[in-house]
C-alpha positions, 0 to 999 in steps of 0.5 A, spaced: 912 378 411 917 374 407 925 374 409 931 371 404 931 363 406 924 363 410 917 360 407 913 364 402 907 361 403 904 366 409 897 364 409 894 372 409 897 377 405 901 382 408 897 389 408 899 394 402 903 398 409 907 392 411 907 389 404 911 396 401 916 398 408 922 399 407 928 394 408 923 388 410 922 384 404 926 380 402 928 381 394 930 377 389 932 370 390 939 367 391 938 359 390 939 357 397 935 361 400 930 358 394 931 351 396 929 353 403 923 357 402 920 351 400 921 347 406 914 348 408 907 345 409 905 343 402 902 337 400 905 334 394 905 327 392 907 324 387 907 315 385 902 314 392 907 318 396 907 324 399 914 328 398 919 333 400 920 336 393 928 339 398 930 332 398 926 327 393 931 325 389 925 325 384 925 333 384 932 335 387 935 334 380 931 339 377 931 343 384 938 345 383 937 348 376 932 352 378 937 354 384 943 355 379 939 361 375 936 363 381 944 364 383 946 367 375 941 372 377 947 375 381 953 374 378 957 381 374 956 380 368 948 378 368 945 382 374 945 389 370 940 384 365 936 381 371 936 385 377 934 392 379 933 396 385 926 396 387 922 403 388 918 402 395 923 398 398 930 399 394 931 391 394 934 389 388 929 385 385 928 380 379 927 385 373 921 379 371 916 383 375 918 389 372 911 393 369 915 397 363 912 404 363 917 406 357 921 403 352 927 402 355 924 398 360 920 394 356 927 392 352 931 392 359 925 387 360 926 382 354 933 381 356 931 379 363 927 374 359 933 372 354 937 371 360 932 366 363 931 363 357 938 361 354 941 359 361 936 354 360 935 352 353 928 354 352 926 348 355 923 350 362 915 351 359 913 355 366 920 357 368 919 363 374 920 369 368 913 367 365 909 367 371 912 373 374 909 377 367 902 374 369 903 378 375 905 385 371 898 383 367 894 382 373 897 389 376 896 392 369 887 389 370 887 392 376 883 398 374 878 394 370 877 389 375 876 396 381 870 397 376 867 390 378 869 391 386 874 397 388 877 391 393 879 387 387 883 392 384 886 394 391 888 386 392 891 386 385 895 392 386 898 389 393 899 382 390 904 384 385 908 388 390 908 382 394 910 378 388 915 383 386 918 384 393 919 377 395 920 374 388 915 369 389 915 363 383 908 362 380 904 357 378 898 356 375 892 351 372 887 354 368 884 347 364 879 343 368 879 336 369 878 331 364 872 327 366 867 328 361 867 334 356 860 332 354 858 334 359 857 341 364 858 342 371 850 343 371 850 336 371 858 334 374 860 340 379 867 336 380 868 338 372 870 346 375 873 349 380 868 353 384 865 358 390 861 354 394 861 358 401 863 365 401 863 371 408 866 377 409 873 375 410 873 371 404 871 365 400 872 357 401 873 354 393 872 346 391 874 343 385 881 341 381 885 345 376 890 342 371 895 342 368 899 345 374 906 346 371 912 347 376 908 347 382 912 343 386 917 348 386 912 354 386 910 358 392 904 360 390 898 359 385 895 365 381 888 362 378 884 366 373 880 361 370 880 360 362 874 363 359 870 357 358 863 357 356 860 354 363 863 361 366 857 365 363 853 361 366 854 360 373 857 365 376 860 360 382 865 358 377 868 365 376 874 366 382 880 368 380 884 368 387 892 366 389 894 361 394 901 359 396 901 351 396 902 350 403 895 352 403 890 347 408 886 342 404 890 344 398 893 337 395 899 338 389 898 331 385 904 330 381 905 326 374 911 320 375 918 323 376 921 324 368 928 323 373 932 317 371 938 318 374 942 318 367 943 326 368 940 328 361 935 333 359 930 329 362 932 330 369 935 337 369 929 340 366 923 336 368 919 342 371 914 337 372 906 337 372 900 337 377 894 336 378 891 342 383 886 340 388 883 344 392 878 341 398 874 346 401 880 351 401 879 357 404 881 364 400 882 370 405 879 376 401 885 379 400 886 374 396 881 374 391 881 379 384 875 377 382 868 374 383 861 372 378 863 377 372 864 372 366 865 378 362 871 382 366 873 374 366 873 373 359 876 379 357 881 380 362 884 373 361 888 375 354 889 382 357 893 378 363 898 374 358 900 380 354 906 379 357 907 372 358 904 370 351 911 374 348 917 371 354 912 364 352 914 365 344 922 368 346 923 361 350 920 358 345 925 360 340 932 359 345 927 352 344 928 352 336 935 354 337 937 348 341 933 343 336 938 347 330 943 345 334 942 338 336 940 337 329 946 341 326 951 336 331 947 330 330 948 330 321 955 332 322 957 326 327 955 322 321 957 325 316 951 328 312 951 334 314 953 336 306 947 331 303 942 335 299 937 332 302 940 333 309 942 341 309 933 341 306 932 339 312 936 343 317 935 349 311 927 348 314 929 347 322 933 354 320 928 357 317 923 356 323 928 359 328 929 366 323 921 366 323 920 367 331 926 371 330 923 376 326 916 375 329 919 376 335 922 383 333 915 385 329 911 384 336 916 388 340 916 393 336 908 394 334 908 395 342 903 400 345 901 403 352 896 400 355 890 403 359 893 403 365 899 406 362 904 401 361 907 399 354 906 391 352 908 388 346 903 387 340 899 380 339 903 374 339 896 371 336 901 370 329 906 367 332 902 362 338 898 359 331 905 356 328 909 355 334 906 347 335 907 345 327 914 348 328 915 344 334 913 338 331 917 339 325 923 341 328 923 333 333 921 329 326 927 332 323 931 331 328 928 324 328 929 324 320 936 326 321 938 321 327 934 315 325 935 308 328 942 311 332 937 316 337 935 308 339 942 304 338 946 308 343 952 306 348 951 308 355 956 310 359 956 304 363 958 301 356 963 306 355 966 305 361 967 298 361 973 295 358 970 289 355 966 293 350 970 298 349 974 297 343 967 294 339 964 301 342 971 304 338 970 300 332 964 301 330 959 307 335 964 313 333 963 317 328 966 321 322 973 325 325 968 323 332 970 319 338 964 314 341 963 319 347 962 325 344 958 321 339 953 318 344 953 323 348 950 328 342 945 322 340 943 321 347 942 328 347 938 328 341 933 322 343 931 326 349 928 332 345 925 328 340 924 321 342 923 319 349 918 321 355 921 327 356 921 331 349 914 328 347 912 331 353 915 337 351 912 337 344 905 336 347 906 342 351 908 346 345 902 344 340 897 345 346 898 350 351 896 356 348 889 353 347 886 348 342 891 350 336 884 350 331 881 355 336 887 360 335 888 360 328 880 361 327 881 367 333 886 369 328 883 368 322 876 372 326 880 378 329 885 380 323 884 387 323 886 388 315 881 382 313 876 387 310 882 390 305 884 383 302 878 382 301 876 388 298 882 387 294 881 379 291 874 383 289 877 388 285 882 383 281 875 378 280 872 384 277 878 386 272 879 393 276 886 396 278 887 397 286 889 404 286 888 405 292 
């Protein structure tokens, strides 16, 4: 079991016994403890070299950031919001793994998430509070997956009260690798990730999954595959099991470090991203939650995000908000900010933050119980098939708006040097705006919409909630009054009143 300052990554899952006893686990995090639970076995390489994401200067910037909200979820005026006393162990633990019964749990719930989100500006895409609601989803399927195999549901259950009790970070990789999609794993089995041996005492996976985000600084990896054609065909595909990073034979293969030194967003707030490799990698039983039955696999991929799906848009929307601002700040320090054309552009960027806004509040309130009697809010479906195009808009207007000064910058070694500090003066300030301020609001801007980083971030937006012409034709398919506009659009074409 897990202790405060001790590694996560046991290989075998405590027993439900040892899992919920009293006063042994460890509870919710404090950031140095976090830090040195990292200290383990993983195998993490990242630009040809293995690393020690604790100490690489590559990945340490953005470790003190995940240990600063670990930290904030103690002091006085958040733990309210944040932390609560576990009811099997009587630990505080973090209010993200909080499975709501009601609704004063589910608001107690959104205000953990804003907290997270808000202290990090919306920019952490896999920040803990989204993995953490996974696990809540998980635990809410255990009952359909007991129904496939009573150990699975029993395995879930445990799962989430180790999670919660020992506040475990969580990644996942749901997309396969990108080899050829013309192909099938009938032709390339390297295509998918897949059961190749299997015992009593558990099952040994191959294969890769991506795009891990946060991996580095998980504990563990949660997969429940994404419901792919090929899982209805080949039931060797269908494994959803959980993993700590420093599992044997499993690689974490990270992209080049966006950490640059310069101390902007692209340090503070690069979660990095991973390729998965599992090599024969063993998954004790105890582990596993799921095996060959596509259909609770397809279905239960939705019913697993019902929680996360809703943080996901909430930190999208600390996101937007953080986009309005810079935009706000960035037509001030020149002096636009009262140009027709300019306060259009900053009117829409508005008006995309007050559509998640109300959205949010819709979803929240169209919450309904769940079969195992938890309350979920209703369908982010809506919200997940705009987010991108808002996205992409808010970083063009933001571009429009700074134009050629989100490239032509001074540093801060330029503002430092005497030399150029009078031409800097002269001629890089800006209305009623000294050059420091100035370049520090571009700099700031540029990282949202210019350089790697923000371009990264725009990606991530426009895809991680599935192929955006998939989720909109899902939308278009599954809504629930089609039939009634319809009928209404018949009505008018035929010269009738709708009195109904």
């Amino acid at each position: 079991m897990t202790t405060t300052g001790s590694t996560a990554s046991d290989s075998v899952m405590p027993t439900e016994e040892t899992a919920l006893l009293p006063g042994s686990p460890a509870g919710a995090w404090r950031g140095a403890d976090y830090v040195a639970s990292l200290k383990d076995e993983r195998e993490v390489w990242c630009d040809g070299r293995r690393v020690d994401v604790t100490g690489d200067p590559g990945f340490r910037p953005m470790l003190s950031t995940l240990a600063d909200l670990y930290d904030a979820q103690h002091l006085p005026d958040r733990a309210d919001e944040m932390l609560h006393r576990s009811d099997t162990s009587g630990n505080l633990v973090s209010l993200s793994y909080l499975a709501p019964a009601d609704r004063d749990d589910l608001s107690r719930k959104w205000a953990n998430s804003h907290r997270w989100a808000k202290a990090s500006y919306g920019q952490l895409s896999r920040i803990p509070d989204f993995m953490s609601n996974v696990v809540v989803g998980l635990y809410d399927y255990r009952f359909e997956l007991a129904k496939v195999d009573p150990e699975f549901g029993r395995n879930a259950e445990n799962y989430y009260h180790y999670c919660r009790e020992n506040d475990l970070t969580l990644t996942h990789g749901l997309g396969d690798p990108q080899i050829d999609r013309s192909s099938t794993p009938a032709d390339r089995p390297e295509l998918g990730l897949r059961v190749v041996r299997r015992g009593a005492d558990g099952i040994v996976v191959r294969g890769a999954k991506q795009i891990a985000t946060l991996a580095p600084y998980a504990h563990e990896v949660l997969i429940y595959l994404s419901p792919a054609n090929y899982l209805r065909e080949d039931p060797s595909y269908v494994c959803w099991f959980a993993a700590p990073l420093a599992t044997p034979g499993l690689r974490v293969l990270c992209r080049t470090s966006y950490a640059d030194g310069s101390g902007g967003l692209s340090a503070r707030y690069d979660e990095q991203d991973a390729m998965l490799v599992f090599d024969d990698v063993f998954i004790p039983m105890n582990r596993v939650f799921l095996l060959d039955d596509s259909q609770a696999a397809v279905h239960g991929f939705g019913e697993l995000n019902k929680w996360s799906l809703y943080t996901g848009q909430l930190r999208y929307y600390h996101r937007l908000r953080t986009m309005l601002g810079v935009a706000s700040l960035l037509a001030q320090a020149i002096g636009v900010d009262k140009f027709r054309q300019v306060t259009d552009l900053l009117g829409e960027l508005t008006s995309y933050v007050e559509i998640v806004r109300l959205g949010l509040a819709a979803i929240d309130t169209e919450c309904r119980p769940t079969p195992s009697g938890l309350l979920a809010p209703g369908s982010t479906a809506a919200l997940d098939a705009v987010a991108g195009r808002f996205s992409t808009r808010g970083s063009e207007i933001i571009r429009q708006i700074g134009a050629s000064g989100l490239i032509m910058q001074p540093s801060d070694a330029d503002l430092g040097t005497s030399e150029l500090r009078a031409v800097l003066d002269t001629y890089m300030c800006g209305r009623e705006m000294g050059v420091d301020e100035k370049s520090r609001i571009f700099r700031l801007a540029a990282d949202l919409a210019v350089d790697r980083f923000g371009m990264r971030q725009e990606l991530y937006e426009t895809w991680n909630r599935g192929d955006p012409a998939r989720v909109r034709s899902m939308l278009y398919a599954r809504y629930p009054d089609l039939q009634h506009c319809e009928t209404q659009a018949r009505n008018l074409a035929e010269g009738r009143n709708d009195t109904t």
